[in-house]
C-alpha positions in Angstrom: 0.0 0.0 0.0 1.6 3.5 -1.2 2.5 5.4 1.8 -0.1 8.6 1.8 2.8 10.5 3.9 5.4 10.4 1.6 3.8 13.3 -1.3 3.6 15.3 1.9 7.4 14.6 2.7 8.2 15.4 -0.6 6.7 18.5 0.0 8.5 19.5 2.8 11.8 18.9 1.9 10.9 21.0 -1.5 9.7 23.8 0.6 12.8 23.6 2.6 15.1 23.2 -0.3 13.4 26.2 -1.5 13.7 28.4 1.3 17.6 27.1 1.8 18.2 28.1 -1.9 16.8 31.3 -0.8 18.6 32.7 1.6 21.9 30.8 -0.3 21.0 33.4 -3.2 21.1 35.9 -0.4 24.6 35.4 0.7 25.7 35.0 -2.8 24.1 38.2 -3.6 25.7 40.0 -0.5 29.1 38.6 -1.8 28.9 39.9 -5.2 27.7 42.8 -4.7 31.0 43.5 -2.5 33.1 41.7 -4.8 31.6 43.5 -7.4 31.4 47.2 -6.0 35.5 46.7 -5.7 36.0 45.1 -8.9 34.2 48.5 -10.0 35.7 50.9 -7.6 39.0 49.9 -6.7 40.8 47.7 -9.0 40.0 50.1 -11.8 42.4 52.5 -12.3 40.3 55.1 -13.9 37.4 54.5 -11.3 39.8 54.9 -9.3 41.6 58.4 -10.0 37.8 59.5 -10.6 37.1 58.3 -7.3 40.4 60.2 -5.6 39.4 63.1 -7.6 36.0 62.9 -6.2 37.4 63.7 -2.6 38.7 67.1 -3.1 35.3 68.0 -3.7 35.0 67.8 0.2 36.4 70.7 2.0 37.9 69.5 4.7 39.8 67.1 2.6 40.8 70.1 0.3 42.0 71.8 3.1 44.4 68.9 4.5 46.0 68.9 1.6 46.6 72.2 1.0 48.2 71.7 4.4 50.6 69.1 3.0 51.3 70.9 0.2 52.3 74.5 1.7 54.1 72.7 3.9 55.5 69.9 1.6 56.1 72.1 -1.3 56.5 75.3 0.1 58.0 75.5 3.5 60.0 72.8 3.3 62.3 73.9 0.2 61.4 77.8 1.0 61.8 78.6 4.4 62.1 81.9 4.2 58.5 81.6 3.1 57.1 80.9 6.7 55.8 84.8 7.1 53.3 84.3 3.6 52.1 80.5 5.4 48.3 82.4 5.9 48.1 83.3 2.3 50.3 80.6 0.3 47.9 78.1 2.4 44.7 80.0 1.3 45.5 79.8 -2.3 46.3 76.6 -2.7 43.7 75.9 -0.8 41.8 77.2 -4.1 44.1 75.5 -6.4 43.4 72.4 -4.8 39.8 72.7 -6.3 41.4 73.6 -9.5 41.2 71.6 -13.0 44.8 72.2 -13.3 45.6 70.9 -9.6 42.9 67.7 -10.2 44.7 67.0 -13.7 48.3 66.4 -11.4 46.6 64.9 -9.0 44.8 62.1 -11.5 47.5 61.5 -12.9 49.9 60.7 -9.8 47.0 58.7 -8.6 47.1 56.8 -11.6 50.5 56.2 -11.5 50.1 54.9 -7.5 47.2 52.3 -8.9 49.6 51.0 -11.6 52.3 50.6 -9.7 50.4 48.4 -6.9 48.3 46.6 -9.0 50.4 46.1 -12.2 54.1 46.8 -11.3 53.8 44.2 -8.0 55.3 47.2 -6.0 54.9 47.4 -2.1 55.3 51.0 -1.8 52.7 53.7 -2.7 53.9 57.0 -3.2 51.5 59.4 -4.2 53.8 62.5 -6.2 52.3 65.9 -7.7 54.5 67.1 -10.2 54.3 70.8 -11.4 52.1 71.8 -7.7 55.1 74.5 -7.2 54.2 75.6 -10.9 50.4 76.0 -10.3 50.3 77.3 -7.5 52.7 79.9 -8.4 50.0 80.7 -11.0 47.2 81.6 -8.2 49.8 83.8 -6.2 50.9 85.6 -9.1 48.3 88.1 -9.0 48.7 89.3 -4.8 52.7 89.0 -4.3 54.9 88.1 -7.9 57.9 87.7 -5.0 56.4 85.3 -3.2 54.7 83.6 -6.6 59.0 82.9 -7.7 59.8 81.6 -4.7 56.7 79.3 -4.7 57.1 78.3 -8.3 61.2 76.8 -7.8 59.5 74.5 -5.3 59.5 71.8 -7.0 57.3 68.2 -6.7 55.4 67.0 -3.2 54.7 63.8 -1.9 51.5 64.0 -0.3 51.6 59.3 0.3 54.7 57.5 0.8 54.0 54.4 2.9 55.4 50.7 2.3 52.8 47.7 2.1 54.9 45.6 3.0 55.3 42.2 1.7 51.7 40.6 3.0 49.8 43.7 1.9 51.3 43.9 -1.4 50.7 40.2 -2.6 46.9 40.7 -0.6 46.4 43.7 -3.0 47.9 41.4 -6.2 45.6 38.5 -4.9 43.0 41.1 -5.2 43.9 42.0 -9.0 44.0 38.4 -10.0 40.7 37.5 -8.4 38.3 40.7 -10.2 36.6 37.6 -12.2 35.5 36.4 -8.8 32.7 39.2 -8.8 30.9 37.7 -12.3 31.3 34.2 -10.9 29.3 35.6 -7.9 26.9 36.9 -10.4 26.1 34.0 -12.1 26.0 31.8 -8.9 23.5 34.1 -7.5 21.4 33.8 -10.9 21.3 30.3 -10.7 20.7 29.5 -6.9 17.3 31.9 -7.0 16.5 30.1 -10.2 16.7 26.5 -8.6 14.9 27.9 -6.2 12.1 28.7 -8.0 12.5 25.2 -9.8 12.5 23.5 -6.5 9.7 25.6 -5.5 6.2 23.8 -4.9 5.1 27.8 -4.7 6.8 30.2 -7.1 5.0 33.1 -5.8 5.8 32.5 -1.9 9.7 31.5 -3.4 9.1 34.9 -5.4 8.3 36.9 -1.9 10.9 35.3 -0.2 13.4 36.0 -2.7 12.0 39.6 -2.3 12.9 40.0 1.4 16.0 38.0 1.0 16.8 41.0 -1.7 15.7 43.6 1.0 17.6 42.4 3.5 21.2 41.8 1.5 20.3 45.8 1.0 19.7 46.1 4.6 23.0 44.8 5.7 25.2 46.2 3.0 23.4 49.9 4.6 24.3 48.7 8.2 28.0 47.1 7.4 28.8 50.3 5.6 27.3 52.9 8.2 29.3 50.8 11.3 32.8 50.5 9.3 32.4 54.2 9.0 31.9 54.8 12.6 34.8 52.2 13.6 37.5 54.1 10.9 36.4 57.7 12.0 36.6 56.8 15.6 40.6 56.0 15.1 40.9 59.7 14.0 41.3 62.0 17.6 41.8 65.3 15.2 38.3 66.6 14.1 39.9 68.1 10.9 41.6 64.9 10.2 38.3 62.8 10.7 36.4 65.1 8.7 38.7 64.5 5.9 38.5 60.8 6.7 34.9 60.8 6.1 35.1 62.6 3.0 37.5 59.8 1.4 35.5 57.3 2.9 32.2 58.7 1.2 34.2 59.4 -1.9 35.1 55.1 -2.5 32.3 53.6 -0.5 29.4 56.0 -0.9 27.8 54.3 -4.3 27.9 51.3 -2.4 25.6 52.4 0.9 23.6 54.1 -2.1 23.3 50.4 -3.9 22.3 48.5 -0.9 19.5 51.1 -0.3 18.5 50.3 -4.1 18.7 46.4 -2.9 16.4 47.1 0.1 14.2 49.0 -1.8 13.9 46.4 -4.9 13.5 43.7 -2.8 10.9 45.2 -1.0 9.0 46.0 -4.0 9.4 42.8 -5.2 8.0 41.3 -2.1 5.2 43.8 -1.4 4.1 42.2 -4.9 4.4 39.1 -4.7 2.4 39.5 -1.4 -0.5 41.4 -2.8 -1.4 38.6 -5.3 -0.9 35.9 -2.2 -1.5 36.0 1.5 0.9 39.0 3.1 3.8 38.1 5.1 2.9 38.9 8.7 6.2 41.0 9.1 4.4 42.6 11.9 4.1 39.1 13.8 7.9 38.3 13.1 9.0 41.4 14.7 7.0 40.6 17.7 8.3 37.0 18.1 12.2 38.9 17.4 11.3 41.1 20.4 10.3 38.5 22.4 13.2 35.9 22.1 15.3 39.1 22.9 14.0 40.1 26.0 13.0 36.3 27.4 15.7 35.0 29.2 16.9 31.8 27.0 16.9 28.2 29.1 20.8 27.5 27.5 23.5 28.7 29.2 25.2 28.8 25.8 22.2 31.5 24.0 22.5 33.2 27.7 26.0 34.0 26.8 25.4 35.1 23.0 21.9 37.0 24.4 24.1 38.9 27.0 27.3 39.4 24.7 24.8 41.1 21.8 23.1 43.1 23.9 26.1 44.8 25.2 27.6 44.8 21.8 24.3 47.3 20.9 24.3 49.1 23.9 27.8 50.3 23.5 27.0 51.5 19.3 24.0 53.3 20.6 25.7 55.3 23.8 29.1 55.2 21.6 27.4 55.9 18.0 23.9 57.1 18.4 23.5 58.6 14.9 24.8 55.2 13.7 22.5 53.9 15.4 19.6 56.1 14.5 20.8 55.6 11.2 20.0 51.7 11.1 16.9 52.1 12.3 16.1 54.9 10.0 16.9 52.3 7.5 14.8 49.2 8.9 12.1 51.4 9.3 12.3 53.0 5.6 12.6 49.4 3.8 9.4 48.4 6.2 7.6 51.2 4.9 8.8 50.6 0.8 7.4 47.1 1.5 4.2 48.3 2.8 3.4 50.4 0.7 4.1 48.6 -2.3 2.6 45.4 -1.0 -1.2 47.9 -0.3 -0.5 49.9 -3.6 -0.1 46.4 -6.0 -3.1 45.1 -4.2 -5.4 47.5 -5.3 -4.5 47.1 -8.4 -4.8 43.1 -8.0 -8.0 42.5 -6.5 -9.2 38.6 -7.5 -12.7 39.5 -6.2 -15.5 37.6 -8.4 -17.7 39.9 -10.2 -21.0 38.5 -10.4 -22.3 41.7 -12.5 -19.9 40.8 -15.2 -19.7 37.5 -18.0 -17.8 35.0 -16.7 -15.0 36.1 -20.0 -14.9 39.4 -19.0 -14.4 38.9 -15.2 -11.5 36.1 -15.8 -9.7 38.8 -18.9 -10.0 41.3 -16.0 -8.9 39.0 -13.2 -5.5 37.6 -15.9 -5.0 41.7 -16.8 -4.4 42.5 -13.0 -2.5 39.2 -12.4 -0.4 40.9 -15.3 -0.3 44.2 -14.0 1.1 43.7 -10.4 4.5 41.6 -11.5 4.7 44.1 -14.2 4.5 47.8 -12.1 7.0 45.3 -9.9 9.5 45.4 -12.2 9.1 49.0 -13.7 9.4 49.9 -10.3 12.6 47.8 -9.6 13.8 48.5 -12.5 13.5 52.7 -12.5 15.4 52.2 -9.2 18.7 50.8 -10.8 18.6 52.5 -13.8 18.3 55.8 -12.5 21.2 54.7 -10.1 23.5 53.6 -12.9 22.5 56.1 -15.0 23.2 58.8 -12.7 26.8 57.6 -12.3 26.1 54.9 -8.7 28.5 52.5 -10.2 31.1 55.2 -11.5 33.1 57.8 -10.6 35.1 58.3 -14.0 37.6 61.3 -14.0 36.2 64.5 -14.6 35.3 64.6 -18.2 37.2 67.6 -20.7 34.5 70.0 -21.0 36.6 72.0 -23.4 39.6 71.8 -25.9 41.8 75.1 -26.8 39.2 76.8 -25.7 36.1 75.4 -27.0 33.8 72.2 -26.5 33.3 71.7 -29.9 36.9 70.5 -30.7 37.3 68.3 -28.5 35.9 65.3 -30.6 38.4 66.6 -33.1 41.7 65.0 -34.0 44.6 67.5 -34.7 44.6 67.4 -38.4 40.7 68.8 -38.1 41.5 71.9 -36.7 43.4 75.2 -36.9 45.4 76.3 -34.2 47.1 79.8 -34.2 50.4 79.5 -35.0 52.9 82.5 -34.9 56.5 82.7 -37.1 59.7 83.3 -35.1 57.8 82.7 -31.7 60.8 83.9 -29.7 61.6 87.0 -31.1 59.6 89.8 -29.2 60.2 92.9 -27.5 62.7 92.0 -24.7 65.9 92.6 -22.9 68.4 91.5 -25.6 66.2 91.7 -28.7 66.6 94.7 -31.1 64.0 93.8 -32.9 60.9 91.9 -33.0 58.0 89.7 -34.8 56.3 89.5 -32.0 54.3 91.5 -29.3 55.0 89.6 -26.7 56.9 86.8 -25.3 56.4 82.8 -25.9 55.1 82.9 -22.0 52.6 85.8 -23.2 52.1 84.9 -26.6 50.2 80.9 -25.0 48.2 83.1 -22.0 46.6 85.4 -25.7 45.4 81.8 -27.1 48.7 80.8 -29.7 48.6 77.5 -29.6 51.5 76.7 -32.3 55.2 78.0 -31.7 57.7 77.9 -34.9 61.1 78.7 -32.8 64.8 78.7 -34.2 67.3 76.8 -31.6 71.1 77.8 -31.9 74.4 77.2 -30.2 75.5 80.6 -28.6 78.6 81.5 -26.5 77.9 83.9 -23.5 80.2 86.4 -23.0 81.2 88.2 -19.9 79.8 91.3 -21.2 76.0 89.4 -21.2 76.0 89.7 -24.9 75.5 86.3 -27.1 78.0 85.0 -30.4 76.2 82.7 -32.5 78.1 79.5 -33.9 77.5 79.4 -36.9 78.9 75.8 -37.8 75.9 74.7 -39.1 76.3 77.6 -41.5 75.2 76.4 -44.9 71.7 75.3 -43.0 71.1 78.5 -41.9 71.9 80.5 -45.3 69.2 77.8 -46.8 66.2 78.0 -44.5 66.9 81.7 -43.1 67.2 83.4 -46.9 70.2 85.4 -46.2 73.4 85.5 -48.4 76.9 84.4 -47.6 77.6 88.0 -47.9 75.5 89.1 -45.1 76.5 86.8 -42.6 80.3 87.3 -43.4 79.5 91.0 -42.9 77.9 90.7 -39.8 80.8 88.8 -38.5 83.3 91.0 -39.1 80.9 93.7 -37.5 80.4 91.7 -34.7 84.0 91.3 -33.5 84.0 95.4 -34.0 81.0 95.5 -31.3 82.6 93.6 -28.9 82.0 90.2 -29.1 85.2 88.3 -28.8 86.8 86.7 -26.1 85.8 83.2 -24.8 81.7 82.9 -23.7 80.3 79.8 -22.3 78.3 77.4 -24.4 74.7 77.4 -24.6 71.4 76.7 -26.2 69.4 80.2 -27.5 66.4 81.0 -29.2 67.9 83.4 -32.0 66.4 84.2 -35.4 69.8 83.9 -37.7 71.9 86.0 -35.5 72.1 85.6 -31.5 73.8 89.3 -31.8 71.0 90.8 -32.6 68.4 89.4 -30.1 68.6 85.9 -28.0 66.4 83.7 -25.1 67.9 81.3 -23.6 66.4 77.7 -24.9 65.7 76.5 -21.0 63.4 79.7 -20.2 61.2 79.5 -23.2 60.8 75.6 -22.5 60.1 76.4 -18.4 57.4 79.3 -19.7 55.9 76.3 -21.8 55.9 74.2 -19.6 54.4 76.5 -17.2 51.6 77.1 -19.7 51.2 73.6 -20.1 51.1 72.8 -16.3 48.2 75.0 -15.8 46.0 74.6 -18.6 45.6 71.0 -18.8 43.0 71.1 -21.8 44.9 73.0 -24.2 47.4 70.7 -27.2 50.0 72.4 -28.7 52.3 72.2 -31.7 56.3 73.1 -31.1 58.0 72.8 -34.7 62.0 73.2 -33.9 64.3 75.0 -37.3 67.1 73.6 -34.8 70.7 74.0 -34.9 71.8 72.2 -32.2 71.2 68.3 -31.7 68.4 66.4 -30.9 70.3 64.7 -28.1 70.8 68.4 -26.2 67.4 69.5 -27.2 65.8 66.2 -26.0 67.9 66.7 -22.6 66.8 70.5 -22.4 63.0 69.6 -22.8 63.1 66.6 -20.1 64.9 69.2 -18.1 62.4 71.4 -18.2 59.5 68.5 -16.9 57.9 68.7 -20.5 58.5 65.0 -21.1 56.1 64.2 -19.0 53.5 65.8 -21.4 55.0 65.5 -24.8 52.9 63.0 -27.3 53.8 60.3 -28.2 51.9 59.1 -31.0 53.8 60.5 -34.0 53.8 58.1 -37.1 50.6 56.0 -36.0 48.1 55.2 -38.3 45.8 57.3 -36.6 45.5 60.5 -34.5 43.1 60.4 -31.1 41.1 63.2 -30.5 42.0 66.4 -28.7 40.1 65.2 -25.4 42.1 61.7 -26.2 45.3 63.7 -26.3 44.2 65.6 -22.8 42.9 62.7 -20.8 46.4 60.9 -21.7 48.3 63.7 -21.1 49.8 64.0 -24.3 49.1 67.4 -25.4 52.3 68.9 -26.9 53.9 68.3 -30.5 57.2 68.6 -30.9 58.7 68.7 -34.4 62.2 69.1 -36.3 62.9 70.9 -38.9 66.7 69.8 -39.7 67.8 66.2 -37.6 65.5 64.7 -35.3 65.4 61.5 -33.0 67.1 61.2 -29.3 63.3 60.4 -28.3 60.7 58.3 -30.7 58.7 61.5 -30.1 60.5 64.1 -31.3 60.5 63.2 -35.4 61.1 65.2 -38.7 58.6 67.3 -39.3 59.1 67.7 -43.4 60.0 64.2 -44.2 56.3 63.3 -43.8 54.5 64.7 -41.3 53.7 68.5 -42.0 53.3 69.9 -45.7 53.1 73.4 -46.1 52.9 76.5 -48.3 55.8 79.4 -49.2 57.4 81.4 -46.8 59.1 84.0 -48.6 57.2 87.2 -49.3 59.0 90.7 -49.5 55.6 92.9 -49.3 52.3 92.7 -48.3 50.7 92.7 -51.9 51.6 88.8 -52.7 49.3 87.8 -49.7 46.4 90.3 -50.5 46.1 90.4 -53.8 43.5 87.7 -54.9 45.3 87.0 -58.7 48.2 85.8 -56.9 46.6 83.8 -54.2 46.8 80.3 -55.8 51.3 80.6 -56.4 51.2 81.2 -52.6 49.2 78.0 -51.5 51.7 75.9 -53.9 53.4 73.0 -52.0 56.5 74.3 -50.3 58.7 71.7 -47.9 57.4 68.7 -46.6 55.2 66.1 -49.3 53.1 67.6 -52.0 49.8 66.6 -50.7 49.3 63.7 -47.4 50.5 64.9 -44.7 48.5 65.1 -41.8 49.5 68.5 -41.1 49.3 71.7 -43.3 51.1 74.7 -41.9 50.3 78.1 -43.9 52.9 80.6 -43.6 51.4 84.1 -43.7 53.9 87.1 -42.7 55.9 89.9 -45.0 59.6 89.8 -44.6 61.6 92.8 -44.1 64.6 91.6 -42.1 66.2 92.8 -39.8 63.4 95.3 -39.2 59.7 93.6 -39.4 57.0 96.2 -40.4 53.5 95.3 -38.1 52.1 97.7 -40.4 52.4 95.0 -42.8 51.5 92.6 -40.3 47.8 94.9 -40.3 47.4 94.3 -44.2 48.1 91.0 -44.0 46.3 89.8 -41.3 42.9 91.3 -41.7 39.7 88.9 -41.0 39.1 88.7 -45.2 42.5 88.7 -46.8 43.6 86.1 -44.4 40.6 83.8 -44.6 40.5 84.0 -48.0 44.2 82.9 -48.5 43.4 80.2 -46.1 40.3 78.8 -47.9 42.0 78.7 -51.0 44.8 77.0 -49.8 42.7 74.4 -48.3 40.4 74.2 -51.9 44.2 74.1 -53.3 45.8 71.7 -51.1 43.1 69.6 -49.8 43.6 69.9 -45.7 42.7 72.1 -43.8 45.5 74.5 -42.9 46.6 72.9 -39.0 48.6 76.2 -38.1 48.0 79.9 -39.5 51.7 81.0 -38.5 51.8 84.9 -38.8 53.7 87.5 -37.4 52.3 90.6 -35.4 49.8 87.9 -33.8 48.0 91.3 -32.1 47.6 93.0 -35.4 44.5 91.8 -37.7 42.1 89.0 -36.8 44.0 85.9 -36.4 42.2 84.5 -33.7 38.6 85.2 -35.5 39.9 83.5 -38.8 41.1 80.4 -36.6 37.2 80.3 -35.1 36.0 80.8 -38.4 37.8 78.3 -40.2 37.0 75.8 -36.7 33.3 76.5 -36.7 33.4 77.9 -33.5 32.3 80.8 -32.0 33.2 82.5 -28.1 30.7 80.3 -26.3 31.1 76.9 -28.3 
């Protein structure tokens, strides 16, 4: 006789394979969502530097590191600075908040990621190069004394602590094992699907699975808000426990954010499920919770637990009572989502008959509501996590380039799409030494007015005890070819120069000199430091450097790095493709540097006429052959560099009267229509777009309107 019992058995031990599988989802779940939220977070190295990033945002982080840096930077290699600590502190207390400061600060965090989780290195040290530099720039303005001083200060170190071996390998363990969260995943998929297999009630399974949801949320909340209260209580400093919080709400704050998105989805989802079946008595379970805590248990061994957890509460509610507070707010809250949606899902699923209606109509009604409730469930549910991912819960990327040279609108433009002001003999401006000029202003002043491309000459020069410079002119035959003065003239002005008083032994240098260092000279390592000051402090702006050099690569190379431009040069020359401008800013990679003459010493520092720059006629004695329209077309014929194919066009557009430049000329040439014109025929002529509009007299005419013009950009795009 068949045993009547053993269907019921079968039962039971579904039920409880059910409920097991359950609450198995339910660890699963709480492990990869941890797993997960670090995967994300932490072993991502841009999630990461977004996440750093994210902290100066707080004040009271801001201000500790201004702290470290005035004292780091400042103090520590300028004593003599200790009078100005009030206002060097306050300042950089503004640069911290700075683009410029976060672009240093991403990128030495960046560099700490990489080094502990893909150079196997146990110590972090966390560098800002170029602080001295931008925060020089903020100080400028009140005391230029103090701003010199500030700006020689060199690099700071705001992290340098070892891991030590057991940390280090912990944090490599942790790099290898980022797979671990999808595994997770898909475990927790499957156990709450073999639940519901098991199940001999889906929609009970489907409730439980609900609250098991809710209450992963629920401790993920709770775990967070008492790690937080046990870090910040090891900080005795209320400055330094401020800033603690703000790094800790920085990295872990998504994830108290995503548990309350748990709680809250799992509520819904059981708050449905229990409007279409018999509610859970939550109510009833609270009570029997309250009452096992405050009867006195018969074991000795549950005495000992009982007593050990309710000291363990009292001492987080009279140590931590917003902690406290907090959890509760949090129990309550989820309680609340769930009744709420469990009343609001039952109105709209109401499987009362309706006598008044054909039996068709009532059971189409009675299938549309039965439809209805799961449905609103999962709207619901799913309107919570999309709003939080879309809003950026599961990221903190580094803060996106807004604008490039100047305008949004280029930054989804590679460098051969757009036109960068350019200006001709960059160096030669109206300064101590000069006497005369193409320029108004400095290189330093020339990048703060918005020229973006620099065409310099580089020279040997001997420095003689009088201050004056003597040009070598070994590489003599070069400079008679690409300057377009005679044998003649240069023989001249040697014998002149020897009458003016330049003899005698000088030391050996590099200069910025156009032909002649005797007639006006900057030494190469201050144009490179006001360059690289430009660049420090305007990290979303590319440049293009093109060198008619004299000296060798090898000393030029040496003179850049010395300068701390390496760190910024690109180094993407000869690829098959160029990135974008906001490519070249988020790597760093923002300035060109070209030869005219010998390159190499660096992969990155490559000929610029053997393939990579094409450009137009240099040579014009007046201002007629640039505005008369009938001769347009000779000046946009091919010049040095490939006929046609390069990726970069530079259009030379200035009047030479050497040695004594006309900006008269400079006015005629430069005007808004004669030098767009020239520039759209060259570009119907040539086919590219003309990269750099090198002119002299940058000041006089419209140069800067023609470079919008031709960039489809206007002052607010």
């Amino acid at each position: 006789m068949p045993d009547v019992d053993d269907p019921k058995r079968q039962g039971g031990a579904r039920r409880l394979g059910a409920t097991g599988l359950v609450w198995l989802t339910a660890v699963l779940l709480l492990l990869a969502t941890v797993f997960g939220y670090a995967r994300r977070a932490l072993f991502d190295s841009n999630q990461f530097a977004g996440r750093a990033s994210a902290t100066l945002r707080d004040d009271s982080v801001r201000t500790l590191v201004a702290q470290r840096v005035t004292d780091q930077v400042v103090l520590k290699h300028q004593a003599d600075l200790i009078a100005a600590r009030p206002i060097i502190e306050q300042v950089v207390s503004t640069v911290v908040g700075g683009t410029a400061f976060r672009a240093l600060f991403v990128r030495a965090v960046r560099d700490v990621h990489a080094a502990v989780f893909h150079r196997d290195r146990n110590t972090v040290t966390l560098t800002l190069a170029d602080v001295g530099t931008v925060a020089a720039a903020a100080l400028e303005r009140l005391d230029p004394s103090v701003a010199n001083q500030v700006r020689q200060s060199g690099k700071v170190t705001l992290v340098d602590d070892h891991l030590g071996q057991a940390t280090g390998k912990l944090a490599r363990i942790a790099r290898d094992v980022r797979v671990l969260a999808w595994v997770l995943l898909g475990l927790t998929v499957a156990a709450a699907a073999a639940a519901l297999v098991v199940s001999t009630d889906r929609r009970r399974t489907v409730e439980q699975l609900g609250v098991a949801t809710a209450v992963v949320g629920i401790a993920v909340v709770v775990i967070y808000t008492l790690a937080r209260a046990i870090v910040l209580a090891q900080f005795s400093d209320p400055e330094d426990k401020a800033a603690a919080g703000g790094v800790w709400s920085a990295f872990l704050g998504d994830l108290r954010t995503f548990g309350w998105v748990l709680a809250g989805s799992g509520a819904v989802i059981a708050g449905a499920a229990a409007s279409i079946i018999r509610p859970l008595e939550l109510e009833t379970a609270v009570r029997r919770g309250w009452r096992l805590a405050v009867t006195e248990p018969r074991s000795t061994r549950f005495r000992v637990i009982r007593a050990i957890g309710l000291i363990f509460l009292g001492v987080v509610i009279v140590a931590q009572p917003l902690t406290a507070l907090a959890i509760v707010a949090t129990l309550v809250g989820v309680y609340l989502v769930y009744l709420g949606a469990e009343a609001l899902l039952r109105l709209t699923y109401q499987p009362a008959a309706h006598p008044s209606l054909g039996e068709e109509v009532a059971e189409a009604r009675h299938l549309a509501r039965r439809i209805a409730v799961p449905a609103i469930a999962v709207l619901l549910t799913g309107g919570a996590v999309a709003t939080f991912f879309a809003t950026g819960g599961a990221s903190e990327s580094v803060a996106s380039v807004n604008t490039c040279n100047g305008h949004a609108a280029l930054c989804g433009k590679t460098l051969p799409e757009v036109v960068l002001p350019a200006t001709h003999n960059s160096m030669s401006a109206p300064l101590p030494g000069w006497f005369s000029s193409e320029q108004e202003r400095g290189i330093g002043g020339q990048l703060a007015d918005g020229i973006r491309g620099l065409l310099i000459d580089t020279h040997y020069g001997d420095k003689l005890k009088n201050g004056r410079v003597r040009t070598d002119f070994t590489n003599l035959e070069q400079v008679l070819g690409q300057d377009g003065v005679s044998r003649q003239q240069v023989d001249a002005a040697n014998r002149l120069r020897d009458r003016a008083g330049f003899k005698g032994k000088g030391v050996r240098g590099m200069y910025l000199c156009h032909t002649s260092c005797e007639l006006g000279f900057t030494p190469l390592a201050d144009a490179l430091n006001q360059i690289h000051d430009f660049v420090a402090t305007h990290p979303n702006d590319v440049l293009v450097i093109i060198n008619q050099d004299y000296v060798t690569p090898e000393d030029y190379v040496k003179a850049i790095d010395k300068a701390g431009l390496t760190q910024y040069v690109f180094k993407g020359l000869g690829e098959s493709s160029w990135p974008t401008l906001r490519e070249m800013i988020d790597s760093n990679q923002r300035v060109v540097f070209l030869a005219e003459n010998h390159a190499g010493a660096a992969p990155w520092y490559q000929l610029a006429y053997k393939s990579l720059v094409e450009e137009t006629p240099y040579t014009f004695k007046g201002a007629r052959p640039l505005t008369d329209p009938s001769n347009r077309d000779a000046t946009c014929r091919p010049n040095r560099g490939p006929k046609s194919g390069a990726p970069l066009f530079l259009m030379n557009h200035w009047v030479s009267t050497d040695p004594l430049p006309r900006p008269s000329d400079a006015a005629k040439v430069n005007a808004y229509d004669v030098l767009l014109a020239r520039a759209r025929r060259c570009q119907q002529i040539r086919h590219h777009l003309p990269n750099l509009l090198a002119v002299n007299f940058y000041k006089e005419g419209d140069l800067f309107r023609v470079v919008d013009t031709l960039n489809g950009v206007s002052d607010g795009s």
